[in-house]
N, C-alpha and C positions, 0 to 999 in steps of 0.2 A: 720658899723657892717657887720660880716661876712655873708655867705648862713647860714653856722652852727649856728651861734648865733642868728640870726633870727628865724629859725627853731627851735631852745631850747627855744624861748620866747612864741611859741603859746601854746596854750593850749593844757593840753590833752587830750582832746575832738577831734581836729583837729590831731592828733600824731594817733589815735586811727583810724580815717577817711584816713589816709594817708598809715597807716605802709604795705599795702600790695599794692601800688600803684607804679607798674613798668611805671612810670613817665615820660618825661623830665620836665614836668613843673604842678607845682601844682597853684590852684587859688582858693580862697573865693569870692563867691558873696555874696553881702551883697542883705537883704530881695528886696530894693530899685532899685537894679540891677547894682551897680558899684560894681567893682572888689576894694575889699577890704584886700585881702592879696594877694601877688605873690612869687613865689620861686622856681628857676630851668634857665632853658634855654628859659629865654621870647626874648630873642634877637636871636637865632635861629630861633625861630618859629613864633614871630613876625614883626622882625625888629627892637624893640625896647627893652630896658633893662626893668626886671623885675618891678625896683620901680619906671619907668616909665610911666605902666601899673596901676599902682592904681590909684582910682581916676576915673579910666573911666568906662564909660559904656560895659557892655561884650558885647551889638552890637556891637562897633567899633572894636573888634576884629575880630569877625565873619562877611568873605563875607552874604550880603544879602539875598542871595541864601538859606543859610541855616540857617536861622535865625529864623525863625517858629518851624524849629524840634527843634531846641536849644529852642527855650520857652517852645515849648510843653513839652520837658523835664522836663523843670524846674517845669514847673505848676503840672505834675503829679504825683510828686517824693510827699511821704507819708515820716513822720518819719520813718529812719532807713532802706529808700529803695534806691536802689542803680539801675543806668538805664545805658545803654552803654553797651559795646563801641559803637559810632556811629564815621561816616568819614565825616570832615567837613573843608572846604575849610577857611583859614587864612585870615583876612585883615592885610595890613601891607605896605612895599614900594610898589607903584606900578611899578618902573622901575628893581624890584629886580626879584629871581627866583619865582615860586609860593611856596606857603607854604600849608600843610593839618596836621593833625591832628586825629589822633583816641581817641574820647572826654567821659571819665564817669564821670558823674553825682553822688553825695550823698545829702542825706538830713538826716545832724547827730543830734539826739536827742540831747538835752544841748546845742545846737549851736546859739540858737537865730532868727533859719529862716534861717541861713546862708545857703547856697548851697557850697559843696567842688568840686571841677573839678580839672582831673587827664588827662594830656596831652598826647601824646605816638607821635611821627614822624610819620609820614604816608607818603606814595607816592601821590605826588599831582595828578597823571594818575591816580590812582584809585580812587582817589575822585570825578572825572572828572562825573562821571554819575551820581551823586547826582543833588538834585535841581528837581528832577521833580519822579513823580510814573512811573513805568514801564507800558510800554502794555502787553498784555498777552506774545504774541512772545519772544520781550526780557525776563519778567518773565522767561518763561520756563526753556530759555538758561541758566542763573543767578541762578535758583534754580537748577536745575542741576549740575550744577559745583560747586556748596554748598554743594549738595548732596556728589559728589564724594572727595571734600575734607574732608568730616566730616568723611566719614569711612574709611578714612587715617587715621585721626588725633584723631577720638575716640569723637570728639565734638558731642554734642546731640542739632539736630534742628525739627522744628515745621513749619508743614504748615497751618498756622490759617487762614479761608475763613470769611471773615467778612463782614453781611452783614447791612446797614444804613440804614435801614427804613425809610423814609421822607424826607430824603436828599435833594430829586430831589428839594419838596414840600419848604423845608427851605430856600434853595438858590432861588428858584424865587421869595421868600417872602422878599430876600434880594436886597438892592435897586443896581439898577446897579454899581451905584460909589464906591459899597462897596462890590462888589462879586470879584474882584479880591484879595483882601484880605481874604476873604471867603472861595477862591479857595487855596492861598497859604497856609492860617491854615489849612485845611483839609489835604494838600497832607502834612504840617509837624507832624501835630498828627498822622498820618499812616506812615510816616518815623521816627517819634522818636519810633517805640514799631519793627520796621523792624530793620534785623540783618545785619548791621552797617550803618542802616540807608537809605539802597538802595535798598534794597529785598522788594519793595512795588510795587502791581502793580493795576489797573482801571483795571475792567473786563468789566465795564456798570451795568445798573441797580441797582444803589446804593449798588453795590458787588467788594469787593477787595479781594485780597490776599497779604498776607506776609509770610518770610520766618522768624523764630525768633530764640532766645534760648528756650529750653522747662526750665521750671522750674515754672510757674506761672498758676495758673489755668484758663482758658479762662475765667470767670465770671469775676475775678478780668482786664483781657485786657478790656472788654469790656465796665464794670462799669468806666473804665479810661476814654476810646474813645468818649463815650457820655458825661461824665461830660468837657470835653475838647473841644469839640464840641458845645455845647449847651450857651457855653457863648453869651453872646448876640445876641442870635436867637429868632427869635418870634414863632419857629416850635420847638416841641420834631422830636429829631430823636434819633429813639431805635434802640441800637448795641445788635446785635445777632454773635453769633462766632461756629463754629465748628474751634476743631485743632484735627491735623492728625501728630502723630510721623512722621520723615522723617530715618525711620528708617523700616529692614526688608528686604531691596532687596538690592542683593550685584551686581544682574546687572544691569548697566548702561543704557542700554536698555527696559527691564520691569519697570525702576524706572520712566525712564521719563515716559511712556505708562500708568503707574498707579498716574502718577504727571497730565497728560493731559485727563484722567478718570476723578479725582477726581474734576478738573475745569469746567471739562464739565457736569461734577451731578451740583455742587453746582449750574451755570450759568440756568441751567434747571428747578432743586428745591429749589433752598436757603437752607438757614440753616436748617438741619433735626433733631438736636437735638440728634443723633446716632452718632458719630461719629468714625470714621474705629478707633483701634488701632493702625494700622499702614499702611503705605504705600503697603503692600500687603495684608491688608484687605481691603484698598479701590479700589484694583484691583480687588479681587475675586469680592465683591459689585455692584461694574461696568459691571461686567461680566456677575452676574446672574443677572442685568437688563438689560441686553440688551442679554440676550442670545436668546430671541423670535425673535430679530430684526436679531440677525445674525444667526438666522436658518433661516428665512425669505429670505434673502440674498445667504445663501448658497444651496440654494432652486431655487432662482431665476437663479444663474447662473448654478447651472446643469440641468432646465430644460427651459433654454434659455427665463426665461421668464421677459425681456427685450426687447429692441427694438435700432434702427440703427438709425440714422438721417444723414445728408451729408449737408458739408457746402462749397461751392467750395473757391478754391486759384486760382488766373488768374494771368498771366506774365505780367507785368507794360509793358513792349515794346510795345505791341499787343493790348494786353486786352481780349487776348484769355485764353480760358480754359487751365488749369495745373493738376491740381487733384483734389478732395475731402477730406477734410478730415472727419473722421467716428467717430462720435460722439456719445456716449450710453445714452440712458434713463429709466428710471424705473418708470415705468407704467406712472401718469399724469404729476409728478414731473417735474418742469420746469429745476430743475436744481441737476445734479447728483451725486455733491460733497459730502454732507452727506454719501453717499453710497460709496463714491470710500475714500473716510479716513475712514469708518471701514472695509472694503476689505483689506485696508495697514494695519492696527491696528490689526487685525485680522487672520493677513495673510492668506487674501481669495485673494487677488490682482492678483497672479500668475495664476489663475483658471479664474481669471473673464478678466485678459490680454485673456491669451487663447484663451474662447468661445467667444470674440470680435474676435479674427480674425479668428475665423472659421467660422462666417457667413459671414465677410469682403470678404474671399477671396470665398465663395459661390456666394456671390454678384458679384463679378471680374467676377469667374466663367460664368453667365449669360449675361454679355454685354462684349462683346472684346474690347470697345471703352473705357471702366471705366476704372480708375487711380483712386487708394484710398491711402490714409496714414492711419494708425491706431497707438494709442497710447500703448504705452507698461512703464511701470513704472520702476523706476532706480532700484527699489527692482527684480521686474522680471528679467529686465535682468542679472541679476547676475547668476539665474537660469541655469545650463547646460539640467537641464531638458525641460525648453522652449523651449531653443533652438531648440534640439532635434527633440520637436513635432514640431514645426515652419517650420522645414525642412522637415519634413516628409509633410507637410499641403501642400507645397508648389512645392514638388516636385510631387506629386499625382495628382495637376492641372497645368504641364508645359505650360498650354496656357497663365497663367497671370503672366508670368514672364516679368519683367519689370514694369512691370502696381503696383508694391507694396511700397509702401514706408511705414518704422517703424519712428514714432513720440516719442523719447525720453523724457518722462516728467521728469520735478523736483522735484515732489513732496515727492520724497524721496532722498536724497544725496547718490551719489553713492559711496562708498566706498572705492571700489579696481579699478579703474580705466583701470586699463590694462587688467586687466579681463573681466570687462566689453566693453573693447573696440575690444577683443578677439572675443568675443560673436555675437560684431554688424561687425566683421570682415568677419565669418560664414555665416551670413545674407545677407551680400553683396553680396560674391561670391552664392550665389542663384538668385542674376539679380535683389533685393532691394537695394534702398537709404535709407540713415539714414538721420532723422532730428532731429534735437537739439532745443527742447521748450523752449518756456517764454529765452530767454537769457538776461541774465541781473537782472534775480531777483532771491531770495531764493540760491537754493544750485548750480546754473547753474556759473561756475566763467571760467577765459580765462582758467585754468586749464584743463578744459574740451576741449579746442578748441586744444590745445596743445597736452592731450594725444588720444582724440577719431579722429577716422577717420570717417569724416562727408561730406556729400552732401550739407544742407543746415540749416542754423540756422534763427530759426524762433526770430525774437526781440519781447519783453515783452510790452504789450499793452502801458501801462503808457509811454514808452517813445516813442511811434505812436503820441499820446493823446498829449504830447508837443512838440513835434516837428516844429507844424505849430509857435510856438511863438517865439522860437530860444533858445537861452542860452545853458548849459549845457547838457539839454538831445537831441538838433542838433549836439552839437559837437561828441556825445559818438555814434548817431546811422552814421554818417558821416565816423567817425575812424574805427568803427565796420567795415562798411562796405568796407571801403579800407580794412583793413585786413581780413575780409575774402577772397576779390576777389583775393589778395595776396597767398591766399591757396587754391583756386581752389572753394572756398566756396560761393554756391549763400545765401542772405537774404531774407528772410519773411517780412513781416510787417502784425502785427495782427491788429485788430481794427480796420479800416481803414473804416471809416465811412460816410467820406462827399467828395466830389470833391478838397476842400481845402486841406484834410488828405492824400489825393491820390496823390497832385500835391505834397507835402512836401515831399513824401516819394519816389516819381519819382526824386526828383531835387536831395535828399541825394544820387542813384544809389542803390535803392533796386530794386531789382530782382523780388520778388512776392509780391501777398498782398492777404487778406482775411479781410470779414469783413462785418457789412451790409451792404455795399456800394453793393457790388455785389450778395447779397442774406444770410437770415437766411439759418441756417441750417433746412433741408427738409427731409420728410421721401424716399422720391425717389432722385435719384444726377438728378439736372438737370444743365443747361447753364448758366454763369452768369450774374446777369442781374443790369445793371446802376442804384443808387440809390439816385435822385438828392434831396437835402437840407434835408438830412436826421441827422440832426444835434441835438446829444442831446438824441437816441436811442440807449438803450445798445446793445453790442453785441452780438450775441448767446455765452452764456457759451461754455468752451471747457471742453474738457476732449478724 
């Protein structure tokens, strides 16, 4: 019997389920979960011929991996609702290519129970990041670049922040042998309602977010997620949801800013039951709550009220003193990064660069023996206006010339590169070194060592931190460090914590080190000082 005549014999029930299905391959599952009709390209996409495929269970189609979102699917599909497209990874040869799929779901009235699934080719790389909920970070990246697709393509999406009440309470009520299952139904019920199945991410505190289609009222996502959830639990966990159109802001820029607002209310408050209409209501929102915080702020950095702390760097050959680097605090706070990502957020950063290195180099000013670094953010320097003043600051005190070095953070990706490399060109010829942070993590790539002209690159604590055990992160700060010394380039090592960290990072040919080993940071610079079996104590925050 032909494709055609196959297809003329089902029902019109299943004609009616199928006739807007940009396909390669169509399936029924029968109630029971065997694939009970096939028709299309099942030997493309599986390996194996269509009427090959009946008979079996839709597991053995589907890698493992994604076999939870495919049930969740299946479980919460209502008469006459339709769920997809989600991207799911093929079973099939294993010595062949990989196969994927972008998989919708129906559940046709008249059908019996049956389930209709509609196949489409997909790129097996894109599938590739399925199988697990996102962290916020990736989040971000992923909703973003949804973002920018959709107002190309005119698609209309949702930021739904869902938060599981009891969660935590359920799974500890569940017996060990059985939370790994526990764990994969949850991440697949928040991947089967995510859009294509991967826009799902773990904030913490029984708080997720996804990216979806709009079309569905959040009451009805939620009444899904709990009844999905609740199966064999001995705990209620209640689904609460805000959704936020992903719509409203045409730049790229503001979008994410009001995407990383909106996670950082809900991570805060939970669910408020208010929710923005749009992506630039949940920015103004943001805004006016936190506008006390950032008058606060823009308060404290124009009437300096802040304060300095110094943590020394000593030269591994020696173990003698190199410089300080200048670290800022706000008022008790132990640690100043809240403050220094709404400065970026906020664009106070440039102002609060600034009045750090106007006391910096007051400070210089008062002992001819100090040598300080100070940080300046990859947004700053893009500034012509820092610059400007930086030179002015610096030529007003020609006795601390020399004695200055600028610490390049990463906490913002620098953009223009040559410009910015222009900038720290400027600075140089004022008798400053430039140093290049954290390398090796976030927005810091060889790109940077390529186009900036640099004195010294500081290595990113985590690979300090493994070093002493070998493997990959010896090889990487080892290679680093030949190519720097290859360009004229000394090494950092941050962290640097125990006599064992110190000899790891002497034997790799780093150049300096910082860290507790030789002193917290101190509100006066002082000498640094040996810190024996200090193993296991963090290191002072930087910034």
């Amino acid at each position: 019997m032909s494709h055609l005549e196959a297809f003329v014999k089902v029902g019109s029930h299943r004609l009616l389920g199928f006739a807007f299905a940009n396909a390669d391959l169509l399936l029924e599952i029968a109630p029971a979960g065997e694939i009970a009709f096939a028709i299309g390209a099942g030997e493309a996409l599986s390996g194996s011929a269509e009427v090959q495929l009946i008979g079996r269970a839709w597991r053995d189609f589907i890698l493992p991996l994604d076999q939870p979102m495919i049930e969740a699917m299946f479980d919460g599909l209502t008469a006459g609702q339709r769920s997809g497209p989600v991207l799911v990874r093929l079973a099939g040869d294993t010595e062949g290519p990989s196969r994927a799929a972008a998989l919708s779901a129906f559940r046709l009235p008249e059908n019996d129970g049956a389930i209709s699934c509609a196949l489409a080719r997909a790129s097996a790389e894109a599938a590739e990041a399925s199988g697990r909920l996102l962290d916020r970070e990736s989040f971000e990246v992923l909703a973003s670049a949804l973002m920018e697709t959709a107002r190309s393509t005119g698609q209309e999406l949702e930021l739904a922040l869902v938060e599981l009440a009891g969660l935590t309470a359920a799974r500890e009520k569940t017996l060990p042998a059985d939370r790994g299952a526990f764990d994969a139904r949850l991440t697949g019920v928040l991947r089967a309602e995510a859009h294509a199945g991967q826009a799902a991410a773990e904030l913490g505190d029984d708080r997720f977010a996804l990216v979806r289609n709009r079309g569905e009222a959040a009451e009805a996502l939620v009444r899904r997620i709990a009844k999905l959830l609740e199966a064999g639990l001995d705990a209620r966990v209640a689904a609460t949801a805000d959704v936020i159109p992903l719509k409203g802001e045409t730049d790229p820029r503001r979008a994410l800013r009001a995407l990383r607002y909106s996670l950082d209310t809900f991570l805060r408050d939970g669910v408020s039951g208010t929710a923005a209409a749009s992506l630039s209501d949940a920015l103004g929102k943001a805004m006016q709550r936190t506008l006390s915080e950032v008058g606060a702020l823009g308060e404290a950095i124009r009437e300096r009220k802040f304060r300095l702390v110094f943590q020394p760097v000593v030269r591994l050959k020696d173990g003698g003193l190199h410089h300080h680097e200048t670290l800022v605090r706000f008022g008790e706070e132990e640690s100043p990064f809240p403050r220094i990502r709404m400065a970026e957020e906020m664009d106070l950063i440039e102002p609060l660069d600034l009045a750090i290195l106007e006391q910096a180099i007051q400070t210089l000013a008062k002992d001819p023996e100090l040598k300080l670094a100070v940080n300046v953010s990859g947004r700053t320097i893009m500034s012509p206006a820092f610059v400007e003043s930086a030179c002015r600051l610096i030529k007003a005190h020609p006795k601390i010339k020399g004695r200055l070095l600028f610490e390049l953070t990463e906490s913002a990706a620098i953009e223009d590169l040559r410009l910015a490399d222009r900038h720290l060109q400027v600075l140089r010829g004022e008798g400053c070194q430039i140093c290049l942070d954290d390398f090796g993590a976030g927005a810091a790539s060889l790109a940077y060592l390529q186009q900036l002209g640099l004195d010294i690159v500081k290595i990113d604590g985590r690979y300090i931190r493994d070093l002493q055990v070998g493997g990959r992160e010896a090889t990487f700060v080892k290679h680093l460090v030949k190519m720097c010394g290859e360009l004229g380039i000394r090494t950092l090592a941050e962290m640097v914590e125990t006599q064992a960290a110190e000899d790891a990072v002497r034997a790799a040919g780093v150049d300096l080190a910082q860290g507790w080993r030789y002193g917290a940071a101190a509100d006066i610079p002082g000498p640094p000082i040996g810190i024996k079996g200090r193993s296991g104590i963090r290191p002072a925050l930087s910034r």
